[in-house]
PLY file of the C-alpha trace (Angstrom):
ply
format ascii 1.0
element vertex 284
property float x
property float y
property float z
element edge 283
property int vertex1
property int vertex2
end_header
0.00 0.00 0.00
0.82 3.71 -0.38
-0.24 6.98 0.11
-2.58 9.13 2.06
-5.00 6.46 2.10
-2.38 3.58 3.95
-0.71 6.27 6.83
-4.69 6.66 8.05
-4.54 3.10 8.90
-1.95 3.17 10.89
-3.65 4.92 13.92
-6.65 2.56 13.51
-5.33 -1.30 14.43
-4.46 -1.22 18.00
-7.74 -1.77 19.61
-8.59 -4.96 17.20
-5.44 -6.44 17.58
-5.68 -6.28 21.27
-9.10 -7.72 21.16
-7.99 -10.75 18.94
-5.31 -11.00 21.19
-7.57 -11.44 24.14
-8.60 -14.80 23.46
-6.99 -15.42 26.25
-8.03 -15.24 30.43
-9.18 -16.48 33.53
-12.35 -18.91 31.72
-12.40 -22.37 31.72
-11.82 -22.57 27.70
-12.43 -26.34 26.86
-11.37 -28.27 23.41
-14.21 -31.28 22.13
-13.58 -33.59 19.33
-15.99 -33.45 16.54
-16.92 -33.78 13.13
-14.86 -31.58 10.96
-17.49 -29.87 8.57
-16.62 -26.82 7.73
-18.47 -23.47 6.61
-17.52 -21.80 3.97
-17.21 -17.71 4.22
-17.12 -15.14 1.40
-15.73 -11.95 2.03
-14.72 -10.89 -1.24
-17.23 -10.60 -4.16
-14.10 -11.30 -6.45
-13.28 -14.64 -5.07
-16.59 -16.04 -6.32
-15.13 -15.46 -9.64
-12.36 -15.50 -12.27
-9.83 -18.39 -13.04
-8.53 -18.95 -9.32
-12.19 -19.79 -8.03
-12.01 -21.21 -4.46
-13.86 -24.46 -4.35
-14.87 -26.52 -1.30
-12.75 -29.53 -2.60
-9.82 -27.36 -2.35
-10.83 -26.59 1.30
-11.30 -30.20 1.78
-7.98 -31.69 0.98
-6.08 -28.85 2.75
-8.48 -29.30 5.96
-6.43 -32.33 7.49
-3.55 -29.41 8.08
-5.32 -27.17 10.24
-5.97 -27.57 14.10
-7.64 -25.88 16.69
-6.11 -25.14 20.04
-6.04 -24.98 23.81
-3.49 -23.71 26.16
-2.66 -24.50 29.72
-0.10 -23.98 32.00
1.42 -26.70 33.09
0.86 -28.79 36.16
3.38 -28.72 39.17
2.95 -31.90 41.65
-0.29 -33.86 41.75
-3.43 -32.13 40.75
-7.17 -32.90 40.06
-8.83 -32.20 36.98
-7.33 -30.50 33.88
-5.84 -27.33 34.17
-8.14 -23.98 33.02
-6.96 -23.18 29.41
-4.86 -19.34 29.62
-5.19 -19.38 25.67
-7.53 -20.65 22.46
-6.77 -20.08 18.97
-5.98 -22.04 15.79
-2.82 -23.33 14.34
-1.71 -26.27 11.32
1.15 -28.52 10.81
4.36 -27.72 9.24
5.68 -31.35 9.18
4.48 -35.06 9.44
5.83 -35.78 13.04
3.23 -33.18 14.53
4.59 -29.92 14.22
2.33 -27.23 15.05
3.24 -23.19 13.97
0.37 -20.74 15.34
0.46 -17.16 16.20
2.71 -16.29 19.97
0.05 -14.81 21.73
-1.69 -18.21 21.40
1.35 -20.20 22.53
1.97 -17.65 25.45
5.50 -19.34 26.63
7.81 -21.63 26.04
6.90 -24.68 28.08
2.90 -24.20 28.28
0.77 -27.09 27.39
-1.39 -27.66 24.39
-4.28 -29.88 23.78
-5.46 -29.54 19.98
-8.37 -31.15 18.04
-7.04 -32.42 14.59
-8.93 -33.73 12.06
-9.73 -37.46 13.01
-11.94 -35.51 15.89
-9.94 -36.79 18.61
-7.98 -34.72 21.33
-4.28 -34.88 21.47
-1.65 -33.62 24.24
1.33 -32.24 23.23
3.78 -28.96 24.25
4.98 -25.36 23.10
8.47 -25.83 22.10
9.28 -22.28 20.75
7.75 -18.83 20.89
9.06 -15.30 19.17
7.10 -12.57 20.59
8.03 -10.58 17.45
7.16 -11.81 14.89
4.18 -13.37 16.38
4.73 -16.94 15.74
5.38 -20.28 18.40
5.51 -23.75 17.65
4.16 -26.07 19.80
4.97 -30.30 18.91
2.30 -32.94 19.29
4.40 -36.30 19.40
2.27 -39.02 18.80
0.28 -37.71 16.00
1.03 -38.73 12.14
0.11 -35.16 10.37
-0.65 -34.21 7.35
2.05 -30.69 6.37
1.06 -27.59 4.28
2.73 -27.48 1.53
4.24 -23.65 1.48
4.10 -21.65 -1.96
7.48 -21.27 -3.67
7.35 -17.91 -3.63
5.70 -15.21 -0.90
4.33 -12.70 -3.74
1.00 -12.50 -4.10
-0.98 -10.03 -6.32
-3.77 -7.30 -5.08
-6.86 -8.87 -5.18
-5.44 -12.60 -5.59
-8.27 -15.07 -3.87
-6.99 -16.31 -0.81
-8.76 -18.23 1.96
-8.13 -19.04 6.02
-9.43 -21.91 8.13
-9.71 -21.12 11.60
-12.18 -21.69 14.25
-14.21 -18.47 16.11
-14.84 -18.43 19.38
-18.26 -20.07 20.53
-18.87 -21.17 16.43
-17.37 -23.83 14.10
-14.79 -24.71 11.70
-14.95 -21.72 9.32
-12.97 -21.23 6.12
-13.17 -17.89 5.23
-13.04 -16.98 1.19
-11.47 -13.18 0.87
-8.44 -11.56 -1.15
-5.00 -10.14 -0.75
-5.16 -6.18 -0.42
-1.42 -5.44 0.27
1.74 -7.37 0.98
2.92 -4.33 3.12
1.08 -2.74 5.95
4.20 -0.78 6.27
4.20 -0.23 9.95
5.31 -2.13 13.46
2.18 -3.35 15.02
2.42 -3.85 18.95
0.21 -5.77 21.40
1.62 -6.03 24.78
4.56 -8.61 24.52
3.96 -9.31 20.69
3.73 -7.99 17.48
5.17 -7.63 13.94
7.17 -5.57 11.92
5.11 -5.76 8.60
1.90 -7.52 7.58
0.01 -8.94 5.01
-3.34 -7.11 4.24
-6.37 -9.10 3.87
-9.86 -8.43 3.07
-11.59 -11.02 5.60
-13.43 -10.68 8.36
-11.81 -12.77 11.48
-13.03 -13.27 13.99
-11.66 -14.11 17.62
-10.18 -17.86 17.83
-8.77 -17.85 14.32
-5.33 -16.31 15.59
-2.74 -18.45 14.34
-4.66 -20.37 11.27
-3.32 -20.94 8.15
-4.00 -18.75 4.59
-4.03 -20.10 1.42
-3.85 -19.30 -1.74
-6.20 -20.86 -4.29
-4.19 -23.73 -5.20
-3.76 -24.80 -1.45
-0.76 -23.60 -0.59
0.46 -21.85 2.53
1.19 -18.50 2.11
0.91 -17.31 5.57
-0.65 -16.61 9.20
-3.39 -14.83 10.29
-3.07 -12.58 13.15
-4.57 -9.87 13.70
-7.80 -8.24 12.27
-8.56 -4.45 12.16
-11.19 -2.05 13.10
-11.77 1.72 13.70
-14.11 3.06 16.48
-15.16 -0.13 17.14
-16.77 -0.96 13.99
-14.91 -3.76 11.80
-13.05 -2.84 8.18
-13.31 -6.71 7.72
-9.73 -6.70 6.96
-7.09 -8.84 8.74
-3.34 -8.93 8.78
-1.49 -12.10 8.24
2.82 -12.51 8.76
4.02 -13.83 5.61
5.89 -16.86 4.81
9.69 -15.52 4.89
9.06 -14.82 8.62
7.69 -17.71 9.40
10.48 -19.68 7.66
12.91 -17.94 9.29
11.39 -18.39 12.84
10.64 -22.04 12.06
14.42 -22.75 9.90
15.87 -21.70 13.11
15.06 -23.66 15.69
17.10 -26.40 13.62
14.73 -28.65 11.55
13.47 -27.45 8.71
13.16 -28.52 4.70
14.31 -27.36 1.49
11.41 -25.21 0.71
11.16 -23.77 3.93
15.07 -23.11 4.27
14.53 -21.11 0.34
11.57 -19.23 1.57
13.71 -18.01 4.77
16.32 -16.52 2.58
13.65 -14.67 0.61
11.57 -11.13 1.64
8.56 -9.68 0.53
10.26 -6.66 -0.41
11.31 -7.85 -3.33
7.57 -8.48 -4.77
6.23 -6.45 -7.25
5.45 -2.80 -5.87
1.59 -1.66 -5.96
0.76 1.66 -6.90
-2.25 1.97 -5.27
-3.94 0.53 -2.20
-7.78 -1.55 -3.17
-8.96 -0.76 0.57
-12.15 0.96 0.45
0 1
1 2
2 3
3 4
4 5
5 6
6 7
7 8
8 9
9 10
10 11
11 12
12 13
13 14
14 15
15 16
16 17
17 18
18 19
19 20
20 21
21 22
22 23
23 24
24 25
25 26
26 27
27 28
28 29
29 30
30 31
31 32
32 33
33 34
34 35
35 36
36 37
37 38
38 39
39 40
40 41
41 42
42 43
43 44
44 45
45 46
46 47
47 48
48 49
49 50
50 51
51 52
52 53
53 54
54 55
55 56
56 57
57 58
58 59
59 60
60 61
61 62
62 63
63 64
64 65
65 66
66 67
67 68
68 69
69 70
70 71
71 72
72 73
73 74
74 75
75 76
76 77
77 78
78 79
79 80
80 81
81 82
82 83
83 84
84 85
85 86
86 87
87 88
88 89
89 90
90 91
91 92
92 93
93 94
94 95
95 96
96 97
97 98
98 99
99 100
100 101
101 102
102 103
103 104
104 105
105 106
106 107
107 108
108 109
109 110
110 111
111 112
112 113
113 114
114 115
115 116
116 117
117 118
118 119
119 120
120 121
121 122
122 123
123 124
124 125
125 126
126 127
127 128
128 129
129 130
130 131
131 132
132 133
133 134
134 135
135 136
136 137
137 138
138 139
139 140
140 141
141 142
142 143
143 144
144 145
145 146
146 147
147 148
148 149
149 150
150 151
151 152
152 153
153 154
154 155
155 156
156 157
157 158
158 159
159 160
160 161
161 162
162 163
163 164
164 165
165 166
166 167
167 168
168 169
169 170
170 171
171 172
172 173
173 174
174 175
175 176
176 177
177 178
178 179
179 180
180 181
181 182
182 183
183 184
184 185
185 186
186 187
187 188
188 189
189 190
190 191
191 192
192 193
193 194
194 195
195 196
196 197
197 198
198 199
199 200
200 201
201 202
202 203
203 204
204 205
205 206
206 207
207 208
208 209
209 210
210 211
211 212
212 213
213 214
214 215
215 216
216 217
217 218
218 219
219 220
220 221
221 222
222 223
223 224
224 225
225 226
226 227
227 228
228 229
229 230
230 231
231 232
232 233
233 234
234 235
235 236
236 237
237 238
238 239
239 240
240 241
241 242
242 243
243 244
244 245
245 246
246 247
247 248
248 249
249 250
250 251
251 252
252 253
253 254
254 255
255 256
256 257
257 258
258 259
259 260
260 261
261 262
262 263
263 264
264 265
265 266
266 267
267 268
268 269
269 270
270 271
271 272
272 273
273 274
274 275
275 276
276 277
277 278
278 279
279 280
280 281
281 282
282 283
């Protein structure tokens, strides 16, 4: 983005971000295994459309990728019951042996337990392994699952107004893939939310809501192309756009905790800066 029209954002995010960010406090937030059927969302007329169409088969065979999430602290000598959740939020799996990426402020710490629902409906234990509180991004491993990866894009350029889609799960609602489009690889300033934020953004016309921190976006072939995090409003009332970290961020966070592939280790080396520059913001 650039001009007039992007520096008017910039005094606008705060308050959204810190509400998406809340997802997190003193209720008892519980995880169930169910049936994964998920809604589709359109919040883009232009996504309905064109060669790229989104389809619910392409939803489908990415769904086994995404998770939703539950954090706890963990336990210290003998207790009773499970321990209230301190976070909620969504995340997916960046390798087979149950590697889960999703947004820091849904990890919280190092250390902190997770219990996530994947897609065979079941609950399954596992920890967070590694958090950066900027960027926003924590991984958290789940041992004894088989998983199902995304398969990241080769390259983190997309176009204004490329379809792209999220799956994420809101707060008190179901498994929701949401069907919007890319309005700016650059939000072009630091975003702050107590402990965590970001440096730059992705710009998305969707409307997320709270619980999808941390889920995966998509582009229309089914490829990762980054996280959603944030989503933005201005006295109170929605813009129904969201901010996402792109890939080379998370490839760098992820590439250096030690264990990473050949995609992942090309996509670190890269930066959005390098895309295409765009003349002229589409928000509205």
């Amino acid at each position: 983005m650039a001009g007039k029209r992007t520096k008017t954002w910039l005094i606008w995010p705060l308050a959204s971000l810190l509400a998406l960010a809340g997802c997190a406090g003193s209720r008892n937030l519980e995880l169930e295994g169910d049936s994964r059927d998920i809604a589709m969302v359109v919040d883009a007329a232009s996504a309905e459309s064109g060669p790229e169409t989104i389809t619910g088969a392409q939803i489908h065979r990415v769904s086994p990728s995404f998770v939703t999430l539950v954090i706890r602290k963990p336990r210290k000598g003998p207790t009773f019951g499970a321990a209230k959740g301190v976070a909620s939020g969504s995340g997916f799996f960046i390798s087979r042996e149950g590697v889960v990426m999703t947004a820091g402020h849904v990890a919280v710490a190092t250390g902190m337990r997770a219990a996530a629902v994947a897609s065979d409906g079941r609950v399954h234990d596992g920890s967070v392994t590694a958090v950066s509180q900027v960027p926003d991004v924590a991984l958290i491993s789940l041992p004894r699952l088989r998983a199902q990866p995304v398969i990241p894009a080769a390259s983190p350029c997309l176009k204004r107004g490329e379809p792209v889609f999220s799956l994420g799960r809101p707060r008190n609602s179901g498994y929701t893939a949401r069907i919007g489009e890319v309005v700016s690889m650059h939000f072009g300033q630091r975003v702050r939310y107590g402990r965590f934020g970001y440096d730059d953004a992705m710009v998305l016309r969707l409307n997320i809501k709270r619980g999808e921190s941390g889920g995966p976006l998509f582009n229309a072939r089914g490829e990762l192309v980054g996280m959603i995090v944030s989503t933005l409003s201005r006295g109170g009332r929605s813009l129904h756009l969201a901010h996402a970290i792109a890939l080379p961020d998370l490839a760098r966070f992820y590439c250096a905790q030690g264990n990473c592939s050949g995609r992942w280790r090309q996509l670190a080396s890269m930066s959005t800066r390098n895309c295409p520059v765009e003349r002229r913001s589409a928000a509205r």
